[in-house]
C-alpha positions in Angstrom: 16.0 -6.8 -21.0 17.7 -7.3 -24.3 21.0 -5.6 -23.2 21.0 -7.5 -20.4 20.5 -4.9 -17.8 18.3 -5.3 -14.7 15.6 -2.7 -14.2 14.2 -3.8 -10.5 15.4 -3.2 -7.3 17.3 -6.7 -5.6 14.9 -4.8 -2.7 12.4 -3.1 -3.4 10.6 -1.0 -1.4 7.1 -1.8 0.2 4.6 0.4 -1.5 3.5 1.5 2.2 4.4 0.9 6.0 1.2 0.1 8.3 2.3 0.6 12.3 -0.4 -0.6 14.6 -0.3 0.7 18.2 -1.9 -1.2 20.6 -3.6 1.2 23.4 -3.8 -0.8 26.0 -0.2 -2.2 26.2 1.9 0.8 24.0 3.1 -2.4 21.8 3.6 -1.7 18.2 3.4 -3.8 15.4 4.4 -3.4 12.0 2.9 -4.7 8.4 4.1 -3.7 5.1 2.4 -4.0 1.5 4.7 -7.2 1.1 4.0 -9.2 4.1 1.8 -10.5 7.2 -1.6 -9.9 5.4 -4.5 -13.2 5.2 -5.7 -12.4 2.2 -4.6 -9.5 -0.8 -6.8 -9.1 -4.0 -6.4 -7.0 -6.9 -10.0 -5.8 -9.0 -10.7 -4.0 -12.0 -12.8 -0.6 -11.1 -13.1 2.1 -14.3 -10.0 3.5 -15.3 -7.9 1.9 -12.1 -6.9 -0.7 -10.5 -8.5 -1.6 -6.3 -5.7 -3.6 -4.2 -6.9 -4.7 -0.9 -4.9 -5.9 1.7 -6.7 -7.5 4.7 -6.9 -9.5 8.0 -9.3 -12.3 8.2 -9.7 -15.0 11.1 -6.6 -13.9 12.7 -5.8 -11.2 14.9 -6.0 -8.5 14.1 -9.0 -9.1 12.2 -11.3 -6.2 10.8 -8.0 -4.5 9.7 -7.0 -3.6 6.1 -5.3 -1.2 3.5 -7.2 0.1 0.0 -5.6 1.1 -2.9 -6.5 2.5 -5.7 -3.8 3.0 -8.9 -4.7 5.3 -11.9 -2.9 5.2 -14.8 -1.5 8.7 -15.9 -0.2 8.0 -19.2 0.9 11.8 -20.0 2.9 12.1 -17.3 4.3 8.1 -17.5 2.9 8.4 -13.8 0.4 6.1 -11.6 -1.6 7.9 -9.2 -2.5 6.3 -5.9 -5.0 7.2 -2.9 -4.8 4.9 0.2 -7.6 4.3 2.8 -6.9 2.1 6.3 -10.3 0.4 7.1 -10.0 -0.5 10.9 -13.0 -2.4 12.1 -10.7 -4.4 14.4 -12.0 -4.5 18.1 -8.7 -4.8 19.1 -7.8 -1.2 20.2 -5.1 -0.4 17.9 -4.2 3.1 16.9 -2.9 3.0 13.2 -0.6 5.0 11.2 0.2 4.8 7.5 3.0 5.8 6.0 3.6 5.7 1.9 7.0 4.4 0.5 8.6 7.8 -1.7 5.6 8.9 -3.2 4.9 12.7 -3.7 2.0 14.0 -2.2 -0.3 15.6 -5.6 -3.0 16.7 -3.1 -6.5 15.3 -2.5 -5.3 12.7 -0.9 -3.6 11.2 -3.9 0.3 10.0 -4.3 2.2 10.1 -7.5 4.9 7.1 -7.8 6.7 8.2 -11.1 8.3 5.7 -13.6 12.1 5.7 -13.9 14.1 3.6 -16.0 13.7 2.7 -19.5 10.4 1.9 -20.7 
């Protein structure tokens, strides 16, 4: 900024924590929004913003993480839902977990803006 101060995290936070379970073995595995994906894209949809995290030709592949961020202007807010899409024939169980959001029903997380802006 112009005064100099620095407005991000030196860590930030992953914007969610995937564990995979395998069932066979009990061995878990774990994958965050900022790492051990093939491939992440970000598209325009009406009024939001898709990001899609995904594993392709590598193991596990089939397996991925939707996003969908809606601006919320009156409230300085974005509004997120989150979908796991496991079409991986690997036998993993999967649980998500969202980084210190607050739950706004329907499925939907609210991360709000702090800081100067």
């Amino acid at each position: 900024t112009k005064a100099g101060l620095e407005l991000l995290s030196e860590r930030p936070e992953p914007l969610f924590l995937l564990t995979l379970r395998h069932a066979a073995t009990g061995r878990e595995t774990q994958l965050t929004s900022q790492g051990g994906w093939t491939d992440v894209r970000v598209e325009p949809v009406p009024d939001a913003w898709r990001i899609r995290w995904s594993m392709t030709g590598s193991a596990p592949e089939g397996l991925g993480v939707v996003a969908v961020a809606t601006p919320d202007p009156g409230r300085h807010a974005i509004d997120w839902t989150f979908r796991v899409e496991n079409a991986s024939k690997a036998g993993l169980s999967v649980v998500l977990t969202k980084s210190k959001a607050s739950d706004i029903g329907q499925g939907r997380f609210r991360f709000a803006v702090q800081g100067s802006g």
